[in-house]
N, C-alpha and C positions, 0 to 999 in steps of 0.2 A: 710747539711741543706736543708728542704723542702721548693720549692716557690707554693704558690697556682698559676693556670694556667688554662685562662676558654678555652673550644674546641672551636675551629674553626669549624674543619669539622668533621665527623666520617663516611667514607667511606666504605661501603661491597666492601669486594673484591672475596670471594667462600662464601659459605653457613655456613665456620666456619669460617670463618678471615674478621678483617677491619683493616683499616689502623687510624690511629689519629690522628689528625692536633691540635698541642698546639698555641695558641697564648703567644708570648713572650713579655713581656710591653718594653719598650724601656730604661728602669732601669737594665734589666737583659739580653740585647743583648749577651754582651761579657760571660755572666754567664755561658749560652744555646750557645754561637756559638763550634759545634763539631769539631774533626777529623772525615775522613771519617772510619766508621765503630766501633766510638763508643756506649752506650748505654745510657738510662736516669733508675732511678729506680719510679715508681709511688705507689705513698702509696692512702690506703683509710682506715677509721676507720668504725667500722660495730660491733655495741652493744660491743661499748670498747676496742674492737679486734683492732689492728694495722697490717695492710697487706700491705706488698710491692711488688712489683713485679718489675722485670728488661726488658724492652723491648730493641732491637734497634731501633736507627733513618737508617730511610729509603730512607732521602732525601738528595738529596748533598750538601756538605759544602759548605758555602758561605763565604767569605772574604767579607771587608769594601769595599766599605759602604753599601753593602748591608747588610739586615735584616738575623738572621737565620733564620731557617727555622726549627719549629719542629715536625716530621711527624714520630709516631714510627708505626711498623706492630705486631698485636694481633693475636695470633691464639687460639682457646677454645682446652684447656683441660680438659679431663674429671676430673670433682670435682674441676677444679681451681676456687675461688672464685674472682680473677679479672678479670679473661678471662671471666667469662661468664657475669659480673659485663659489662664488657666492649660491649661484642656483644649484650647483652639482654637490657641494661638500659641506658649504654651512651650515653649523645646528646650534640647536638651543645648548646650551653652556661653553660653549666655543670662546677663545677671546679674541678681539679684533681691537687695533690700535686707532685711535680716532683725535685726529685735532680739534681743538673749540671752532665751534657755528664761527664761520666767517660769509661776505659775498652785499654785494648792495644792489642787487635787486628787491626789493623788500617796500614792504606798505606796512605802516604802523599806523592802527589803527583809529581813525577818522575820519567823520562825519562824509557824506559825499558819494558821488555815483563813480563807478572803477567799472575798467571792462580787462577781459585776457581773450588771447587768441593763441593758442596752446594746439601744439602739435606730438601724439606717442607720449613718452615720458618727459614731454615739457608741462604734464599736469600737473609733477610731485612738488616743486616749488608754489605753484598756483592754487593748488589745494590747502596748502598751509598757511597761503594770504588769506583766501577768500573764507575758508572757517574760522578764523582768528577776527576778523571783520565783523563778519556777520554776529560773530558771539558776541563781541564787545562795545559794538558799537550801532543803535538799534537804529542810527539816523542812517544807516551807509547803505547802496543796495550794491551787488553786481552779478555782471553781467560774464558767461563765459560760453566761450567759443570755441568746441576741442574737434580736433581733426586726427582722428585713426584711419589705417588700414581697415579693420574687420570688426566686428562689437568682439569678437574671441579676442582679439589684440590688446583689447582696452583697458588699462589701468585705471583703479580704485573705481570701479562702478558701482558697489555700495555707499562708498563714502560721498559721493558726487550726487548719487538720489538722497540720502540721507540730507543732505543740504538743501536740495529740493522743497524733499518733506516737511523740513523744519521751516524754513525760510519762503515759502511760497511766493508772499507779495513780495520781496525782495532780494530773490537769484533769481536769474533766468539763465536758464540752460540753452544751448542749440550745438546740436552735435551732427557731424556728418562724418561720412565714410568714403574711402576713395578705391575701395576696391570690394565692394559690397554696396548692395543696396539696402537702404531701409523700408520699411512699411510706410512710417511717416516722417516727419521731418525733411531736412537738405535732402538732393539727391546725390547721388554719389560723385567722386571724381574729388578731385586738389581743391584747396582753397589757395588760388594763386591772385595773382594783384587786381586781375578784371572784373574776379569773380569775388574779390572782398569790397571793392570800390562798388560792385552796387548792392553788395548785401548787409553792409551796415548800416548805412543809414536807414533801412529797411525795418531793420532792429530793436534798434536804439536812436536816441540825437547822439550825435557825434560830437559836435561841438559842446556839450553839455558834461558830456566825462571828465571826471578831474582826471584821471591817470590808467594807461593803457600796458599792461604788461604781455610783452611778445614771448613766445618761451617754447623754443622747442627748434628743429634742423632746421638749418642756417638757412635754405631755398625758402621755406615757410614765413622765416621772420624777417629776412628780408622784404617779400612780397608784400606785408601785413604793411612794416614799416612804410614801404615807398606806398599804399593804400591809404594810410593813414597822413601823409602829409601828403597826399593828391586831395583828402578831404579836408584842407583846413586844419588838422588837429598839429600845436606846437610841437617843435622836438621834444623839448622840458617834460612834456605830459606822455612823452612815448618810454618807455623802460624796456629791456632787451636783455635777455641770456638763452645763449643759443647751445643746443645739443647738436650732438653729431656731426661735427665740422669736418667734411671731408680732408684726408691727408694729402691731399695730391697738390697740385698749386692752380684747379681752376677756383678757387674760394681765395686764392692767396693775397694778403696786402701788402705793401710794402708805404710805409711811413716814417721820418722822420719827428725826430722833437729835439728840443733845445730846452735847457737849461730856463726858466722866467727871468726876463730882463737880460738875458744875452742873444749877441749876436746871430741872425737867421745865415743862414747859406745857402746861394742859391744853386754853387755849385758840387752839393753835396749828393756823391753815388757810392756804387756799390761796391765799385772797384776802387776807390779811395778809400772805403772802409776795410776792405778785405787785405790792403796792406797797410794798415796803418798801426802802428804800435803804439800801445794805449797802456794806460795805469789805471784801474779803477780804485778806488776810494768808497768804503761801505760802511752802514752805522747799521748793527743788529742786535736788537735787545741790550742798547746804552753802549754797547761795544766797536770802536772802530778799526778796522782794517784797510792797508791797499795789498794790491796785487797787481803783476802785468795779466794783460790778458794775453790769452794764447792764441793762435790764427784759426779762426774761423768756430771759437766757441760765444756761447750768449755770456753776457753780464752774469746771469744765475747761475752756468757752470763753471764760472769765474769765482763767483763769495762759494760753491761750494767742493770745491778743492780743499778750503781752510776750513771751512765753516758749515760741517752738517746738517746744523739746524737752519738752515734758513727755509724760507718757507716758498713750498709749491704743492701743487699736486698733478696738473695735468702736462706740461711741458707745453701745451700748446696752444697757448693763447686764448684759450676758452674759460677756463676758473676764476682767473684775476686772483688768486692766492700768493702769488708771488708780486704783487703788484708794490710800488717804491717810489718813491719822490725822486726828482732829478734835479739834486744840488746844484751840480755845473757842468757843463760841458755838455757836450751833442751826442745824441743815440740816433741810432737806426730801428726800427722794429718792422719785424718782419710780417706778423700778425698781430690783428689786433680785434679780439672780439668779447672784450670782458669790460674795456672802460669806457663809460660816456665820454663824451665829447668832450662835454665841459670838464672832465678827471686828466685828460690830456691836456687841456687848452690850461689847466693849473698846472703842470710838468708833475704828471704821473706818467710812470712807463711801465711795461710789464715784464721783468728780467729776463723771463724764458725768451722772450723772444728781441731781444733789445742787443745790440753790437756796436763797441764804439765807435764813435762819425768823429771823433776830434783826440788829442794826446792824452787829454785829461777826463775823466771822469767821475762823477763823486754821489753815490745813490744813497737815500735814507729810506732804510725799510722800516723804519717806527713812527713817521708821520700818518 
């Protein structure tokens, strides 16, 4: 469900990003109050067009009685129609329609040493970890690791020394540049897998962190990822939300899931999916529906034929906003870069990107 939301503020923070301040009415405190490192999705309608987009909040969670606080970070995309929507047109008393804080990437705050390796605008969800932490919890320290293009490029540089300032014995910063050099610190160039497998432990102990969040373009957290379990460090302790997925198909997945406690198949493709005629079956806000599905659309363009409100915002496998249990029967997913492992290995599928493998289908989007 979408609430209207007039701005507050709309903040430049480089030449392509600002940051967003929602005001929240005092009917929808608990609606909008987040975890640290969840996201909002914002819709705008434009000549009929319905456009969503998924930001994070960038500000710390607040507990009662105080007010949340809803402040997400924009960065432009080339051709993105709300990022530029955003940098080019919006102002302070505008309205913008926004869903409640969803997303489980997120740390709630407790004791313990945390690291992030954050790439561009994979700081905005990581800055509302690591200052939510730190405020609340005086035993926790961490550790972050951000990789920009240029210090001109760099998102929330106030907010990131401020944390510094405050937090001395228990943040540690290390920031590098891949297309600039610094005075001091990293030298420049990518943090790619060779170059994080001997810069960590360098750091930090590795083995010593409870929880490691990756956040930012897919080449990045992959490399981080496959860095961190060359070091020893569990999947469980690895957390992951990836920006900027390339649209093409060299990032592309293609995976299978089953129903729990039903039959596997081994002969199951893509051309059995692509003719096979299917019924899906949907539970949405206590409401159940089926449907055929029609040749060659996802599960989610499926429930949204009938059913408007169902929930997404990117289409592309990157938000997990549309994410749904898988009652019975077999999917296909084409992408998949929103659920842990273990969210699959429970039969979570992601609609957007999910197509039936079997006759029957039957998803719950309210587990």
């Amino acid at each position: 469900m979408f609430h209207p939301l007039r701005v507050r503020e709309v903040e430049r923070l480089t030449d392509d990003s600002v940051a967003v301040t929602l005001d929240v009415p005092s009917e929808l405190r608990e609606t909008f109050r987040h975890t640290p490192g969840q996201h909002i999705a914002l819709r705008r309608v434009v000549a009929g067009e319905e456009i969503r987009r998924t930001y994070s909040i960038c500000a710390p969670a607040t507990e009662e009685p105080l007010d949340p606080v809803l402040r997400v970070g924009i960065r432009l995309v080339d051709g993105g129609d709300f990022s530029t929507y955003a940098l080019k047109e919006l102002a302070v008393g505008d309205t913008v329609e926004a869903m409640a804080p969803t997303g489980r990437f997120v740390l709630k705050p407790r004791p313990g040493r945390f690291a992030a390796i954050v790439g561009g605008s994979g700081i905005t969800p990581v800055l509302s970890i690591a200052a939510t932490l730190l405020a609340r919890e005086p035993d926790a320290r961490f550790c972050l690791i951000r990789s920009d293009r240029t210090a001109a490029s760099t998102m929330f540089l106030e907010e990131v020394a401020d944390l510094k300032d405050r937090y001395p014995g228990r943040f540690q910063l290390v920031t590098t540049l891949s297309r600039e050099e610094q005075q001091a610190g990293l030298g420049s160039g990518r943090l790619d897998e060779d170059r994080l497998t001997g810069l960590l432990p360098a750091l930090l102990p590795v083995a010593d962190v409870d929880g490691w969040f990756l956040c930012g373009p897919f080449g990045l957290v992959q490399s981080a990822e496959r860095a961190l379990r060359g070091l020893g460090v569990a999947r469980n302790r690895i957390h992951e939300e990836i920006f900027h997925v390339d649209a093409g198909g060299g990032t592309e997945t293609v995976t299978s899931s089953t129903s729990p406690g039903a039959p596997t198949s081994s002969t199951l493709t893509a051309t059995l999916t692509a003719t096979l005629t299917a019924t899906l079956t949907a539970t949405l806000d206590g409401r159940s529906g089926n449907w055929p599905v029609r040749d060659g659309e996802s599960l989610l363009e499926t429930v949204l034929r009938s059913r408007a409100d169902a929930p997404y915002a990117c289409k592309g496998g990157v938000c997990g906003t549309c994410r749904a249990f898988l009652v019975s029967g077999e999917v296909r997913m084409d992408r998949n870069y929103a659920l842990e492992p273990e969210e699959t290995e429970a039969g979570y599928v992601l609609a957007c990107q999910s197509h039936p493998a079997s006759p029957e289908v039957e998803l719950d989007f309210d587990r």
